[in-house]
N, C-alpha and C positions, 0 to 999 in steps of 0.2 A: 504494500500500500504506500503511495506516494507521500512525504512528510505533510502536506500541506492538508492532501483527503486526511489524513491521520488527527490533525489538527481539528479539522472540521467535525469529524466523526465522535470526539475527545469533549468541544463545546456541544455537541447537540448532544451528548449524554449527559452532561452535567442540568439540561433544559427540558430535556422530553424524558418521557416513560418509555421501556421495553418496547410495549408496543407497538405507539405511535412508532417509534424509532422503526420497527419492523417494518410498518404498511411502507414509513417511505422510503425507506431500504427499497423495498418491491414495487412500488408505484413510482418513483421520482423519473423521470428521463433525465439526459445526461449535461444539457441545459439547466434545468429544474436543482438537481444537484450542485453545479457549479456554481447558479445565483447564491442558494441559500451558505454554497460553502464560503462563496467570499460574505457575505453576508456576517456570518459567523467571525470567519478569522480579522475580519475589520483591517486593522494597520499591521505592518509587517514585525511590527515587537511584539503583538499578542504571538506571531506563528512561533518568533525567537521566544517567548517565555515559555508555551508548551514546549517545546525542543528540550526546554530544563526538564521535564519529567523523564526526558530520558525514554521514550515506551520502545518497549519492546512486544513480540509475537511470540506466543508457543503454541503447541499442541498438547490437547487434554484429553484422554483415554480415559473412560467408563463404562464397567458392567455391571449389570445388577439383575437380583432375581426377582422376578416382578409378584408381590406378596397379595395385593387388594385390586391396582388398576392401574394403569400404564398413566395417568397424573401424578400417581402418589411413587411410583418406579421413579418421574421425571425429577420430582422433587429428594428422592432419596441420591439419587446422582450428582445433584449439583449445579448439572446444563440449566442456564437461564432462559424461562421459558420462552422470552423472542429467539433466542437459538434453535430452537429447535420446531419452531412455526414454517419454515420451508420443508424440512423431513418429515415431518407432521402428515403435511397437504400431498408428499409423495405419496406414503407409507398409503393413507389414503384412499391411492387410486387402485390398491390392489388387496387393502386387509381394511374391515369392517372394526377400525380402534374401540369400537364399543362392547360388538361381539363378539369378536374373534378372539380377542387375549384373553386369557386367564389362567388364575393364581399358579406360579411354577413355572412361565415362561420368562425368557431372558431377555433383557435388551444391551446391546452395545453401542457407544456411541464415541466417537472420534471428531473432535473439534478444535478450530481455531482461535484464538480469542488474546487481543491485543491489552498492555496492560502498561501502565508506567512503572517506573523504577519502585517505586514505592509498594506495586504491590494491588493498587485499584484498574480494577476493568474496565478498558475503554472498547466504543461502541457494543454493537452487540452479538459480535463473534459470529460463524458460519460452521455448520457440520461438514466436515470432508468425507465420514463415511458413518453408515452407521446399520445397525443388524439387528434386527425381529428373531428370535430362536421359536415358533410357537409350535408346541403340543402335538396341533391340527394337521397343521402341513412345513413341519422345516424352518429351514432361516429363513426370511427375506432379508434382503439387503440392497441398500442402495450409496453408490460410490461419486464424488464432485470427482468431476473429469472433463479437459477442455479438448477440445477436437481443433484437429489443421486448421480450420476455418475459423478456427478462436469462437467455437461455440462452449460456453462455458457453464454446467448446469449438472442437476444429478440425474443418475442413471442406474438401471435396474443393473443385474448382475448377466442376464442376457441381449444389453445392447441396446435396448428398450429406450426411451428418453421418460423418467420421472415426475416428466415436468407436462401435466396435461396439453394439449394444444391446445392455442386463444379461441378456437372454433369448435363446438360441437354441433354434431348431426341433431336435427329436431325431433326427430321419434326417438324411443327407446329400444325400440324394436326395427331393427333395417330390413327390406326389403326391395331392391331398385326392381322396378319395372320396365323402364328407359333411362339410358345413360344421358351424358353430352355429349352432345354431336349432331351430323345429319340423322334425320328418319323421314321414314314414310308417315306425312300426315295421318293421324289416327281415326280422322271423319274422311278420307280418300280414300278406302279398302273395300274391297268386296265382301260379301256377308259371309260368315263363316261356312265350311263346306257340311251338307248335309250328315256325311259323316260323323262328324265331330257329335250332334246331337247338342249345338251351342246357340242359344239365343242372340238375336242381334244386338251391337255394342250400348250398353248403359248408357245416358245420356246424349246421346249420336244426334244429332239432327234426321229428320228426312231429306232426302237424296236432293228431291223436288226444292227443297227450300234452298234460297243464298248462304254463303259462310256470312258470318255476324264481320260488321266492316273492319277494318284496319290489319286483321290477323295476314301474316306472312303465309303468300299464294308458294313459296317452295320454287326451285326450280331443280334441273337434271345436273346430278353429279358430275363436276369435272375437276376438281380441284386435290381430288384423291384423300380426300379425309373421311373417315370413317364412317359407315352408316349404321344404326341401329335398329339392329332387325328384333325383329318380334321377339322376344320371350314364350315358355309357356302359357304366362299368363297373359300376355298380352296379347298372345295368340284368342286366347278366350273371351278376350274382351272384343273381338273383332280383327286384331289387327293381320294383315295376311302376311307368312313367312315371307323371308327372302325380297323384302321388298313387292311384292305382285306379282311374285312369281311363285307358282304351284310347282312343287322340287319332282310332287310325281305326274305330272303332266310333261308330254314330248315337247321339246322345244318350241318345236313350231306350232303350236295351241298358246304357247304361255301370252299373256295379256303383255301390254306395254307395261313398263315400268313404271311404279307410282312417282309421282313428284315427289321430291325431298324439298324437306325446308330444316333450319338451324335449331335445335332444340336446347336452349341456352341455361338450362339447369339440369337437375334428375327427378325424375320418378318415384317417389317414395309409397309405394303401395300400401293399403292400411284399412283396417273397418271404419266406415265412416265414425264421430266421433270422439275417435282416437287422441289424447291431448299431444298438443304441438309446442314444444319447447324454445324459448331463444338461442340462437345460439352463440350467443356470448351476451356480453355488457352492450349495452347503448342505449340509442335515445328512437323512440318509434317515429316517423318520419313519412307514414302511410297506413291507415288501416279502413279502408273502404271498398265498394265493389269497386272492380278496377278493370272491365270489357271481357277478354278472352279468361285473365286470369280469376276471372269470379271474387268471390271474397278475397281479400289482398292486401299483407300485410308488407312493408320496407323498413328496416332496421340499420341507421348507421350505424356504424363501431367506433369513431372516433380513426383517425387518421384516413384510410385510403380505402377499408372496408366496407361494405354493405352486404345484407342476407335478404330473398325476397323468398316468401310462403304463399302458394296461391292455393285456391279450388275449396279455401276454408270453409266449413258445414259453418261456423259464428266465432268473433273472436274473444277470448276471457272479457271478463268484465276487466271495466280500466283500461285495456289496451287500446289507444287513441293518439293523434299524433301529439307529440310532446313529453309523453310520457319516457320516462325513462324507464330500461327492463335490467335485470342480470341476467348473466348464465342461467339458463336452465328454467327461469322462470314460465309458467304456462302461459301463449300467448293467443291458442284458440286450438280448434279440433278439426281433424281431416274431414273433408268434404266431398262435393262434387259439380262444386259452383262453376260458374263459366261456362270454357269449351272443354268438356270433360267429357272421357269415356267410362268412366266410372270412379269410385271414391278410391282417390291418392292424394299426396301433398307434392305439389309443383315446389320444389326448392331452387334457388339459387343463390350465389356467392357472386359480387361485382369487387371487381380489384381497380381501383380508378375507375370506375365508372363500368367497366368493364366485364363482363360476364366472361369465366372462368369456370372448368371444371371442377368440382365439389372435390371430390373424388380425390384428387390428386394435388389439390394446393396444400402450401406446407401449413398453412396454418391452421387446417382441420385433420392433419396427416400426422400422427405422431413417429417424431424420430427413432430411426434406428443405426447403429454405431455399423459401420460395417469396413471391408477389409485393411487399412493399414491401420486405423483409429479404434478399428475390435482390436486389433494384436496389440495395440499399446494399455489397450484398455483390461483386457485380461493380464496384461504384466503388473498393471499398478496396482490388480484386487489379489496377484500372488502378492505382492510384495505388500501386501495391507495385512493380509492374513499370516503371513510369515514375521512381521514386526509384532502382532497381536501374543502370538503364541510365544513372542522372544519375552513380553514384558510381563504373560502368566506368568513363564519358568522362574523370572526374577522376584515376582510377588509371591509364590509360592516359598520361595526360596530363604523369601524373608531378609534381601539385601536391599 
């Protein structure tokens, strides 16, 4: 840590709480940080008179056997509870802290934590590693580890990234029905084949009637990007395989190709209903009928992000523009409003304005470590557990 952040991190503990100190540890941008830090350090004597503390960095190792509840474990350790508010919200994403621990199991915990000559702890330290032993199912364990690209965050023991992504998907339950990308208009298809013994598509128009105005008329692939063909179930809902083309019909019968047009989110299949989640923080910025997309919610995220939910059956109470939602917040229930072939949720993700695959942006994609950055990453958790077992032998030891 640079003398100056050190400085800064030294006055906002003598002024804020744990806490507080934690949220803006986690929320500050790198701006944000910098005002408040000269802010703090004021004239260049206050930086020269902290320097007099002298602070120095260690590392602090603790195990314990967790006797009533993984609070009263945190408290018998030592670790200050803002330290341990990021391994917390890992630990988290993969063990139920309420239910899952109990009395007999161990926890390990490996931390940084800066401190003047004297002896007092300055800011509010950070876990480098730290290990779950439970009953149930084994250790978990999660290890701080920075990648070539100077990503720097914790991570499971299988490469995993720890650290949820800023996006989550809106159901609970996934189910795509159509990807992103070209597809065959799903009111453009011929009626299911007698065969099949399928009713015609939910919500369809008749044949006879106009498309409802503005929707994208589609045109013939030429750009060589992907087309998404029917599903099983999209096959059910109407839609015909292979673009218009019957696979067991001879060539020369098959019909012309259907029109493609752009399908700028995904298909999230569901019983109508179904509660629909934010997915992330922001501020609602749309929630009315909105033509093709039927019930129609738009959520910005604050910097470059937006999510759009369409085809909603109504939306939560409260949800209206200006409101602001979190994570995960309920922000209305699948439907089949609009131009809909039956009850899904229309999702999309705009990056600048921009619609983008769901699917595969990184900010709904959770990280995974993979080959030079796994090899280093499996050296530092031997070399963690190898240090671990050096500092039993010596407490055992009684040196």
């Amino acid at each position: 840590m640079k003398k100056a952040s050190l400085a800064a991190a030294f006055a906002a503990s003598l002024c804020l709480n744990p806490l507080s100190l934690s949220l803006a540890n986690e929320g500050a941008s790198a701006d944000e940080a910098r005002v408040a830090e000269e802010q703090l350090l004021g004239m260049a004597d206050e930086e020269a008179r902290f320097l007099g503390y002298q602070p120095f960095t260690r590392e602090i190792a603790s195990s314990v056997v967790i006797k009533t509840s993984l609070d009263q474990a945190l408290a018998d350790l030592g670790v200050p509870a803002a330290t341990m508010l990021e391994a917390l919200r890992a630990f988290a994403a993969t063990v139920n802290l309420q239910r899952d621990i109990k009395p007999g199991d161990r926890l390990h915990v490996r931390y940084e934590q800066a401190f003047t000559a004297e002896g007092a702890p300055i800011d509010v330290g950070r876990v480098l590693w730290a290990e779950l032993t439970l009953a149930s199912r084994g250790p978990v364990a999660i290890h701080r580890f920075r990648t070539r690209e100077k990503v720097e965050r914790l991570w499971f023991t299988n490469g995993l990234s720890a650290v949820p992504p800023s996006l989550r998907l809106p159901l609970n339950s996934i189910s795509v029905s159509s990807g992103f990308g070209l597809r065959a208009d799903p009111f453009d298809q011929p009626p299911p084949l007698a065969a099949t013994g399928k009713s015609a598509p939910m919500g369809g128009p008749m044949r006879s009637k106009p498309l409802p105005p503005g929707l994208p008329t589609g045109g013939t692939s030429g750009n060589g990007g992907s087309v998404n063909m029917a599903t099983p179930l999209g096959a059910s809902l109407g839609l015909a395989p292979y673009a218009g083309f019957d696979r067991a019909a001879p060539q020369a019968k098959a019909g012309p190709r259907a029109a493609l047009f752009m399908h700028e989110g995904m298909d999230l299949v569901a019983p109508a209903g179904t509660p629909v989640y934010a997915a992330a923080d922001g501020v609602v910025v749309g929630a009315a009928p909105n033509g093709r997309y039927g019930n129609w919610i738009r959520i910005e995220h604050g910097g470059k992000l937006a999510t759009v939910y369409g085809h909603l059956m109504a939306f939560a109470p409260g949800i209206e523009p200006g409101e602001s939602v979190v994570r995960g917040e309920l922000i209305g229930f699948v439907g089949s409003t609009g131009r809909s072939t039956g009850a899904h949720l229309h999702f999309e993700v705009l990056d600048n304005g921009k619609p983008v695959n769901p699917i595969n942006h990184p900010e709904i994609k959770a990280l995974q470590l993979r080959g030079l950055d796994m090899d280093r990453f499996r050296k530092q958790i031997a070399r963690s557990l190898e240090e671990r077992t050096r500092e039993n032998k010596v407490a055992s030891a009684g040196l």
